[in-house]
C-alpha positions as CSV (number, residue, x, y, z in Angstrom):
1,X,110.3,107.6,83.4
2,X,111.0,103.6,82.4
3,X,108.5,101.4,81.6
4,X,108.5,97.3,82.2
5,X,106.7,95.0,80.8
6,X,106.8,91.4,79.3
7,X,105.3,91.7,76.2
8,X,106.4,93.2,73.3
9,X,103.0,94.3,71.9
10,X,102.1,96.4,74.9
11,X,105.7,97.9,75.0
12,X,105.2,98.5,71.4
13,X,101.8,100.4,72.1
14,X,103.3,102.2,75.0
15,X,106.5,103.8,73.0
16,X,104.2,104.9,69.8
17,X,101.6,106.0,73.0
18,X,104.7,108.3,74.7
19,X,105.5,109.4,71.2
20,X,102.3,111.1,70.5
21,X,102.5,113.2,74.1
22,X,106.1,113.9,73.6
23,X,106.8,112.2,76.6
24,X,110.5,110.7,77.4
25,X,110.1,106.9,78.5
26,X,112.7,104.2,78.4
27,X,111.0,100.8,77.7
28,X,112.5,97.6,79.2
29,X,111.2,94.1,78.1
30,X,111.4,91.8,81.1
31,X,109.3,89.8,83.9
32,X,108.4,92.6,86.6
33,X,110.1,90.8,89.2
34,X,113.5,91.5,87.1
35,X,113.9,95.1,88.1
36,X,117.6,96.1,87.9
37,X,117.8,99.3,89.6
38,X,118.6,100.2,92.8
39,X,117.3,103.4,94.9
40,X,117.1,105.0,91.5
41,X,113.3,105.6,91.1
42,X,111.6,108.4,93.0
43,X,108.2,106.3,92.8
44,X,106.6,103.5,91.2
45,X,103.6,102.6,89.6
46,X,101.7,99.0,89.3
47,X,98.7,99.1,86.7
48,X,96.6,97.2,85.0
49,X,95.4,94.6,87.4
50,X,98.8,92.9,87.1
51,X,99.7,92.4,90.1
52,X,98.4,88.7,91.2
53,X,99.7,86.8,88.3
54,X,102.7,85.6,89.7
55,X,101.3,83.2,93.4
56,X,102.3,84.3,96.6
57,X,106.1,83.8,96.0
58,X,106.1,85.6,92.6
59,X,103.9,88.9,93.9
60,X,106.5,88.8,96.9
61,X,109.7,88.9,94.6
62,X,107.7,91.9,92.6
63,X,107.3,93.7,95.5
64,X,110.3,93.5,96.9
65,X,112.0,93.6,93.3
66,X,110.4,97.2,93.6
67,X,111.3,98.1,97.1
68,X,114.7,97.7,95.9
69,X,114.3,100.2,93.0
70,X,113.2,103.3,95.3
71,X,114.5,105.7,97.0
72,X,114.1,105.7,100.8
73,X,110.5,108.0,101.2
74,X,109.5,107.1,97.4
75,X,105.9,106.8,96.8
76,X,104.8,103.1,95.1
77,X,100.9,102.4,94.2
78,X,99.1,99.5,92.7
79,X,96.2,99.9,91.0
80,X,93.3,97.3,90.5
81,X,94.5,95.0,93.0
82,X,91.6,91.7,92.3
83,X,91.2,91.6,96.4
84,X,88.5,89.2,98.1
85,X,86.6,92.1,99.4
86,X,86.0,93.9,95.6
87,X,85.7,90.4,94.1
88,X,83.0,89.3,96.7
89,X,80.9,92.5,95.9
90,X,81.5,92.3,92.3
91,X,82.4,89.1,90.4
92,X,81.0,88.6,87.4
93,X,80.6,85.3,85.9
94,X,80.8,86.8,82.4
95,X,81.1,90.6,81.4
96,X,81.7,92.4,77.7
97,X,82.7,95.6,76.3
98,X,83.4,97.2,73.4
99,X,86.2,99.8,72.8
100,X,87.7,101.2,69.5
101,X,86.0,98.5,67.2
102,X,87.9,95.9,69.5
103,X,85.0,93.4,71.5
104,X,86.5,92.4,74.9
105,X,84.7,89.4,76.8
106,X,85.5,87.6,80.0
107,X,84.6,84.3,81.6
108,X,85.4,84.4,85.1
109,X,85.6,81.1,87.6
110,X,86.4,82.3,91.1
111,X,87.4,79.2,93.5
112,X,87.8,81.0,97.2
113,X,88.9,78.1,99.1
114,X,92.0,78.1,96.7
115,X,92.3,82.2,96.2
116,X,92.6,81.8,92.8
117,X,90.6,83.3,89.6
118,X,90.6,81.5,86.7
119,X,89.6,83.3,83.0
120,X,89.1,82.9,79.7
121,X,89.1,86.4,77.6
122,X,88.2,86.2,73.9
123,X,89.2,89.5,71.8
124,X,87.7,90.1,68.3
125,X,88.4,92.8,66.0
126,X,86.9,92.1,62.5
127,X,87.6,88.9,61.6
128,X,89.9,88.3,64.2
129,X,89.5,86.5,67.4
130,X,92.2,85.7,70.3
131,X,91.5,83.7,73.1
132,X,93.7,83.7,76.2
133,X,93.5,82.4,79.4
134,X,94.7,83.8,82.7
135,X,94.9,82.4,86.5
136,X,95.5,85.1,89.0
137,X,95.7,85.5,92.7
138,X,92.7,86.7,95.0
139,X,94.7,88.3,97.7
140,X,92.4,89.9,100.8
141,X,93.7,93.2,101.9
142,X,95.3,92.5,105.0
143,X,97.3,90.0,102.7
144,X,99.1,92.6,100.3
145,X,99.2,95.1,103.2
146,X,101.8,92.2,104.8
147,X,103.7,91.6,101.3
148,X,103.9,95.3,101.3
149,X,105.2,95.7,105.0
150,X,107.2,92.8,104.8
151,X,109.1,94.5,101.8
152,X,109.9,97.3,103.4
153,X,107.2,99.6,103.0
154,X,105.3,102.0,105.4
155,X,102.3,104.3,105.5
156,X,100.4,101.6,103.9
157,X,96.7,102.9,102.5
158,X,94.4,101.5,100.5
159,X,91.6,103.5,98.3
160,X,88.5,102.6,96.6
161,X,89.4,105.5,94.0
162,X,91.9,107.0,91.7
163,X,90.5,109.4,93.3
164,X,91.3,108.5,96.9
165,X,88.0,107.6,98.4
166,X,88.2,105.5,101.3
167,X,88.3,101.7,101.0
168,X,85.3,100.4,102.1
169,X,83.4,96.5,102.0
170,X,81.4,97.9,98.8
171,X,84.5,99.6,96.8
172,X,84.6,98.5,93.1
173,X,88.4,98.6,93.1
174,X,91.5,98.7,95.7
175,X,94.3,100.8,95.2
176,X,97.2,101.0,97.6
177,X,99.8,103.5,98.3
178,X,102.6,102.9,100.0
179,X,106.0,104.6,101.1
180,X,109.2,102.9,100.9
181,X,111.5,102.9,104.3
């Protein structure tokens, strides 16, 4: 199993997280669109609603980027996609949680005429408070179902589960499986 990600922290939490299950992962430290394999993987996993940070031509280098790494028939699925249909159902101006002593809160602006989100997401922990801001990408479906085709892939599906409920107008998230040619 290999691991990518762009920030050392998350890589940091992920190797000390694989440690604990005795699970053998390599860890690479790089943008997701610099994938270096070719036909090696058997499938591929997108989590973490990152997919949308990049614009159109950076979530189209991703994908292809891992279209390259599979083998033909491999499996790859994206989780949390922020798609038009969820985000019209369920935006949220402002939402909080709490998890492991660690407050988590978002401010959300949604512009639909430009597909973009915009967010501001403060996290304190005790004393200490981050605040970080994010733009990403409101694809609609039929939009990453064409990145995805136009990559390579086949058997496209999307899901309004984990586990595999049919996508439907009221799903609260979009997760799409697709097979590589």
């Amino acid at each position: 199993m290999t691991g990518v990600d762009i920030s050392e922290d998350f890589l940091a939490a992920g190797r000390r997280s694989a440690q604990d299950q005795g699970l053998a992962v390599e860890w690479r430290l790089s943008d997701m669109r610099d994938l270096p394999w070719s036909e090696a993987f058997d499938g591929a996993f997108c989590g973490g609603s990152s997919f949308g940070f990049l614009g159109d031509t950076g979530d189209r280098d991703f994908v292809r980027a891992v279209a390259r790494t599979l083998k033909p028939g491999a499996r790859f699925a994206i989780d949390a996609v922020k798609s038009a249909e969820v985000l019209a159902a369920h935006f949220r101006e402002r939402h909080a949680m709490e998890v492991g002593g660690i407050r988590f809160e978002a401010e959300n602006v949604y512009d639909p005429a430009a597909g973009w989100m915009e967010s501001r997401y403060t996290l304190a922990s005790g004393d200490r408070n981050e605040v970080r801001f994010a733009r990403h990408r409101i694809y609609t479906y039929r939009e990453v179902e064409a990145m995805l085709e136009e990559a390579g892939f086949r058997e496209i599906q999307g899901f309004g589960s984990l586990a595999g409920e049919p996508f439907t107008s009221g799903s609260s998230r979009l997760v799409f499986v697709a097979v590589r040619r």
